[in-house]
Every structure is written in C-alpha cells, then in structure tokens.
C-alpha positions as CSV (number, residue, x, y, z in Angstrom):
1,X,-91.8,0.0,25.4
2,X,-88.1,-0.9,25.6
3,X,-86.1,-2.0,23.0
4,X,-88.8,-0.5,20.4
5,X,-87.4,0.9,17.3
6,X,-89.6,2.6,14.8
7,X,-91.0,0.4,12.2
8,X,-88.1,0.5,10.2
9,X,-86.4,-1.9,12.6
10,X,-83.2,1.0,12.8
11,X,-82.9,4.2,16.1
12,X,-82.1,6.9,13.7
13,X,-79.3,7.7,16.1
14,X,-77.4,4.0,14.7
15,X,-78.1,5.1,11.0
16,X,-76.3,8.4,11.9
17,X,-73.2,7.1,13.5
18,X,-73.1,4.0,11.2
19,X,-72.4,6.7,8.4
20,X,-69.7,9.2,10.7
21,X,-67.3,6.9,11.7
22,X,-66.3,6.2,8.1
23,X,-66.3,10.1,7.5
24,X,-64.2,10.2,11.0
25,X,-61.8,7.7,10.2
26,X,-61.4,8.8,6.5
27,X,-60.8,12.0,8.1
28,X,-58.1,11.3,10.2
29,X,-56.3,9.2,7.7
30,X,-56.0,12.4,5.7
31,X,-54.9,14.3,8.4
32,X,-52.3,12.0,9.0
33,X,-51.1,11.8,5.5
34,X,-50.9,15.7,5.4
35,X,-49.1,16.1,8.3
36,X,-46.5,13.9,7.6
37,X,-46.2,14.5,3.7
38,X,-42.6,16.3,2.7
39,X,-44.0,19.6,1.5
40,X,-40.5,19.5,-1.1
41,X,-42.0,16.8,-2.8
42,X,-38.4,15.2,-2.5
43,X,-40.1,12.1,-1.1
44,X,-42.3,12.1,-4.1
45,X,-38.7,11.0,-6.0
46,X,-38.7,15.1,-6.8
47,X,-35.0,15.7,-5.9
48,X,-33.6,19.5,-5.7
49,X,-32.1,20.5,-8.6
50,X,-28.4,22.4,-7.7
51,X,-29.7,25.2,-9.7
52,X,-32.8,25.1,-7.2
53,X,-30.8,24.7,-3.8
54,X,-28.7,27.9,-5.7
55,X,-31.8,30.0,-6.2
56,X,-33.2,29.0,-2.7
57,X,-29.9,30.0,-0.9
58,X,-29.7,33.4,-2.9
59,X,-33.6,34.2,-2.1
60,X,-32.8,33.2,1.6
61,X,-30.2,36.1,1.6
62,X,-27.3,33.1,2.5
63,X,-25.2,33.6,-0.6
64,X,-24.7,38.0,-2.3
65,X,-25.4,38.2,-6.0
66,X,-22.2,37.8,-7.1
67,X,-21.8,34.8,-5.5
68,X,-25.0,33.7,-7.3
69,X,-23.8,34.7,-10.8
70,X,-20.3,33.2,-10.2
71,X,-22.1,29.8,-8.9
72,X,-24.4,29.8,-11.4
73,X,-22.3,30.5,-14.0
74,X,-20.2,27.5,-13.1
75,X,-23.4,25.3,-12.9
76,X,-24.7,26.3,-16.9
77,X,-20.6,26.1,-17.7
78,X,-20.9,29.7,-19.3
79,X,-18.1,30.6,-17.4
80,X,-14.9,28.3,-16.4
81,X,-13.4,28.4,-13.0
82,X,-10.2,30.6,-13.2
83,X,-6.9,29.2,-12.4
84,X,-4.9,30.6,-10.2
C-alpha cells in the first residue's frame, strides 16, 4: 500500500530525523562558537596582565633572566630605574 505508515500514523525514519537535525544544528553552533572563541580569554574582558605578557615573553625564551628580574623588578617597584 502506498503512503501506509504503521498505526501510529509516523515512518520511524521521520521520528528519527525529526530528533537529529536539532542535535546537528546544536552541533554545529558549538563548533562554531569553539572555533572562533579567543583561547586568551581576552575577549571574555580577561586582559593580560604586564606581569603576564613578562612571564609569557621570558617562558618564550624572547627576553634572558636578567632582563626578567630587571623588568620585573620595575613592574612590583622593588627596584627604581637607575639614573644615568
């Protein structure tokens, strides 16, 4: 017979894919939100700290240690700048 559906009135195969696409689509919203999500948090309103970019650039091997100390010194003022 065509157009018969089982005596429930519903093809198992429409309850199945009228429960997917929401799982589907709330799927790719995620994916989207991960993706594009700053992994800094810095568009949360988290901004870097200059002790933090300091500590990042002397664990990236961009600044020595004594740079570091001197830097951070200046940043706690433990130590004041000399004057030349």
């Amino acid at each position: 017979m065509m157009g018969y559906y089982n005596s429930y009135g519903w093809n198992s195969w429409m309850l199945i894919v009228m429960l997917v696409w929401p799982l589907l689509l709330a799927a790719a919203i995620w994916a989207v939100i991960a993706i594009t999500r700053d992994r800094r948090g810095i568009s949360s309103g988290v901004a870097e700290t200059p002790l933090d970019a300091l500590r990042r650039r002397f664990a990236n091997g961009d600044i020595t240690q004594q740079e570091y100390l001197e830097a951070r010194g200046i940043l706690k003022n433990d130590v004041s700048r000399e004057t030349q």
